[in-house]
N, C-alpha and C positions, 0 to 999 in steps of 0.2 A: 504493500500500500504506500508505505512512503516511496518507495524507488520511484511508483508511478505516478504519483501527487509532484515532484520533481521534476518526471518527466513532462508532466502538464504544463508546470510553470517555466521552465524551460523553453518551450513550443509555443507559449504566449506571450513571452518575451518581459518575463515580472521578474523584480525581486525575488529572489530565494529567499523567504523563511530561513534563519540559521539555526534553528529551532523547530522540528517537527513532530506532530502528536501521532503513535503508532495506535489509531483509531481509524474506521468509515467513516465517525461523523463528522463535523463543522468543527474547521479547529479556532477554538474559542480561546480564550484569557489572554497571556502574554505572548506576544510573538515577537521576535529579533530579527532585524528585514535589513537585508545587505544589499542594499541599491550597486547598479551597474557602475555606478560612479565612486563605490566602496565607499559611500557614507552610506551611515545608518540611523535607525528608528528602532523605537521601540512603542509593539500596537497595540492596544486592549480591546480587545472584541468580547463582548456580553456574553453570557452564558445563554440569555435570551434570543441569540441573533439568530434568523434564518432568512434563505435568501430571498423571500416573496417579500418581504416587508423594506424596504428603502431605511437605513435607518440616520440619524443625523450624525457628522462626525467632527471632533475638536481635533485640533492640530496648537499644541501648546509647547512654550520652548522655556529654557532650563536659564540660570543667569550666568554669569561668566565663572566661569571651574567649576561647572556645574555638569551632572549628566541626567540622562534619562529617567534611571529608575530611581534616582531623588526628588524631581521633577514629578514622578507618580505619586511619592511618598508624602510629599508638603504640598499638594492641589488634592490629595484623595478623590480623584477623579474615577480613579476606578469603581469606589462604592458602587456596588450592585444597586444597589436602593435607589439610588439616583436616576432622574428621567432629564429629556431634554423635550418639549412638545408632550410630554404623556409617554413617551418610547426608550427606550433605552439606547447609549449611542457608545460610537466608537470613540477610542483616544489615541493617537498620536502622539507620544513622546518625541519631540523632536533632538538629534545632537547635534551642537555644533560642532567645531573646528579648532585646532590649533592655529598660534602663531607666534615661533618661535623667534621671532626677531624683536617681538613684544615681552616674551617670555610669559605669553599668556594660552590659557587652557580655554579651551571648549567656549568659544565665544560666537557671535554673529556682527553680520552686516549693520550699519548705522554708527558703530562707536569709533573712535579713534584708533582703538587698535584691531578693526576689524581685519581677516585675513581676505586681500585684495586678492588674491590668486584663487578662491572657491567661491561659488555663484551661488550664494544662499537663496537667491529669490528662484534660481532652476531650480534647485533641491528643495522647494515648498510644492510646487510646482509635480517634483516629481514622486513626492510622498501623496500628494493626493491621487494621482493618477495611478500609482501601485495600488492605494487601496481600493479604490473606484474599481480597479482590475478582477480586483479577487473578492470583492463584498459588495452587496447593493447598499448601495451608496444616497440620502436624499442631499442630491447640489445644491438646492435650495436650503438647506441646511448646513453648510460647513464654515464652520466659529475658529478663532485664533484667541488664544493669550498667553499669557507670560509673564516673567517677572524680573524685576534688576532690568540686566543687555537682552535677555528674552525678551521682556514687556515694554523697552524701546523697540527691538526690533518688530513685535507686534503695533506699535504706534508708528511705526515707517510703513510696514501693511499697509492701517491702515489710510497712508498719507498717498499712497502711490498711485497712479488712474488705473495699472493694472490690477494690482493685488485688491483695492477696494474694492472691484467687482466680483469677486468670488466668494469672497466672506460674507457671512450674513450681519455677523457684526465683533464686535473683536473688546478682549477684556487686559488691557495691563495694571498689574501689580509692584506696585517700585520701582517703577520704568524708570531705566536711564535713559533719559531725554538728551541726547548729545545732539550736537546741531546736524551730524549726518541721519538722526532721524525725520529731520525735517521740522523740529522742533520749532525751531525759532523762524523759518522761510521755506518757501518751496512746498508745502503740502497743498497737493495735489489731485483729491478723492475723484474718482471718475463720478461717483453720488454720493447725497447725503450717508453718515457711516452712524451707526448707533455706537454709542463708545462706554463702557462701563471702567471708572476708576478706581485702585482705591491703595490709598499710602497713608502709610503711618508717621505720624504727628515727629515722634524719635528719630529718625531714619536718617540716620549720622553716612550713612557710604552713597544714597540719592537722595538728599534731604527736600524734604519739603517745600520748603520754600527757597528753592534754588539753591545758585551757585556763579558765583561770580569770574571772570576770567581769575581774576585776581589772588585765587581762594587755592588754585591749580588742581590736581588731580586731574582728570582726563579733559577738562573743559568746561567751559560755561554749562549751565544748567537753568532751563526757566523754574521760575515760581510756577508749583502744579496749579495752583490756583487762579493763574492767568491761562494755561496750557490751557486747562478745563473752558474756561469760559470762550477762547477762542475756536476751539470746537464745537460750542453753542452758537457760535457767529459763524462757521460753515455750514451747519444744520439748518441755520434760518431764526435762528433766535433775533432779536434786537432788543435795543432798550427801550426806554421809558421817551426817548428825546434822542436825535442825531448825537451821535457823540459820547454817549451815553453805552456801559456793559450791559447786556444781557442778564440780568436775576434772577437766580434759582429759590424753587422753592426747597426748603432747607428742614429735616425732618431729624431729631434726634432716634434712630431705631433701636440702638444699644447703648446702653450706660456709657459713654465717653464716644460714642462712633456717630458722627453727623453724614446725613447722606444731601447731598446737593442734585435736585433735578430739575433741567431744563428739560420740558416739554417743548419740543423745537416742530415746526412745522416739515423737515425733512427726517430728522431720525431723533431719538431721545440723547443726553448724556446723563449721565450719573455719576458723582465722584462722592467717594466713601472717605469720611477724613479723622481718621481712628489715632486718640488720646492714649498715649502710651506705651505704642507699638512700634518697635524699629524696623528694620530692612525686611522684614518677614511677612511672608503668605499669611492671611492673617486665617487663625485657626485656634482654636481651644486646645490641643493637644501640644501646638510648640515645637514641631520638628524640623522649624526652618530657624539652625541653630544660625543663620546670617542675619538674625537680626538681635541677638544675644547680648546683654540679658533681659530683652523686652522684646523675645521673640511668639509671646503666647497672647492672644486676642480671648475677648469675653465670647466670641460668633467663630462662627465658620463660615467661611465667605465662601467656599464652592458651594455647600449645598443651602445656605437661605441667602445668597444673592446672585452668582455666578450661572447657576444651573436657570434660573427663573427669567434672569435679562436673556441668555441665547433663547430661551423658549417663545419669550416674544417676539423674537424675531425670526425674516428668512427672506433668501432671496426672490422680486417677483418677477414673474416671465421667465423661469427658469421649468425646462421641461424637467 
């Protein structure tokens, strides 16, 4: 069975699985997928999946020295429990890249020391389309986030006229916003983008409220709190009077966590701005030890905010 499952994938020109289940049926949970390009991924397919049902799938990336199955670990994306639309979906671990002239590990395109010589935006590109290969896939459903260099590179997504049109809508967590994300100029959305934020008040390595040239470390950084608002002025937000920010309404949901939302006439934003918390996934459990020792939140942001904003959304006119 596996020689011949090989031989399938082989003959249809996909990834190998580096990891095969010796079973007939669906192979479910963790898969290890060694793209032609000998980058990899790592998938989580439902225990629930079969292939009549289309189901949604996230494509999420890891922060700089970060890998994959840490990346599962601190989103707890995998929980069975968890629905996207009412359905259960796929996950995408994404890995980056080295770059040794940087002396940096597993990073992505947008930041300073990204590595110039590997095409991260082909390698999104072509994790969706291996899984699209081998699993029914709803395109009208396929979500991006991340965190730290992950969740800038998920806010260059979604800044780009290509990548904005495949996602349905896209979540970073302690984005680092460097200017090669488009941060500061240049964002570009082919459409309005729905954009869920959320960083912690603490978060001494992408602080809050910016960073100055002056301050060094890899570069300027904006204040999220302007970032946020000027993605409610892409979306179609305005103010009160020319000239004038866009105003969210501003809801305390958790003991110290403020959630800011623009109802925008093109897509919603949301930014979650959590009292206490440093560089970390925010989650009750704590095992995003990068934001240490204020790496434990009172919520869980995947499954009562993360899971509920993809579900609102999806791409339209997509077959």
């Amino acid at each position: 069975m596996v020689a011949l499952l090989q031989t399938v994938l082989q003959l249809a020109g996909l990834a190998q699985p580096s990891h095969l289940i010796l079973s007939s049926e669906l192979v479910t949970g963790n898969i290890e997928y060694v793209l032609p390009t000998e980058r990899t991924f790592l998938l989580n397919v439902p225990a629930a999946y079969n292939h009549e049902d289309a189901l949604p799938l996230v494509l999420t990336f890891h922060g700089a020295g970060g890998f994959s199955e840490k990346q599962q670990r601190i989103t707890e994306l995998s929980d069975p429990s968890l629905t996207i639309a009412g359905k259960p979906f796929l996950t995408a671990y994404a890995q980056g890249v080295n770059n040794t002239d940087w002396g940096m590990t597993h990073i992505w395109k947008g930041a300073p020391y990204e590595n110039t010589t590997v095409d991260d935006i082909a390698y999104v590109y072509d994790v969706i389309s291996t899984v699209s290969k081998t699993y029914s896939i709803d395109t009208s459903r396929i979500y991006a986030c991340g965190k730290s260099n992950g969740g800038g590179f998920t806010a260059l997504l979604a800044c780009r006229p290509d990548t904005s049109s495949i996602f349905a809508a896209f979540a970073p967590v302690s984005p680092a916003l460097y200017q090669g994300t488009y941060a500061f100029h240049n964002c570009s959305p082919s459409n309005p983008v729905p954009i869920l934020h959320a960083h912690g008040v603490e978060d001494t390595i992408t602080p809050y409220h910016g960073r100055t040239p002056e301050e060094g470390s890899f570069g300027p950084e904006p204040d999220v709190r302007l970032w946020r608002t000027q993605w409610a002025e892409r979306n179609g937000c305005r103010g009160k009077y020319d000239g004038a920010w866009p105003l969210p309404n501003v809801e305390e949901v958790h003991p110290g966590t403020y959630e800011e939302v623009w109802d925008c006439p093109g897509a919603e934003v949301r930014g979650l701005t959590i009292e206490g918390l440093g560089h970390a996934w925010p989650s009750t459990l704590g095992w995003d030890l990068a934001g240490a020792p204020n790496q434990t939140a009172n919520f869980n942001f995947t499954s009562q905010h993360l899971v509920q904003f993809f579900s609102r959304h999806h791409l339209k006119d997509v077959a």
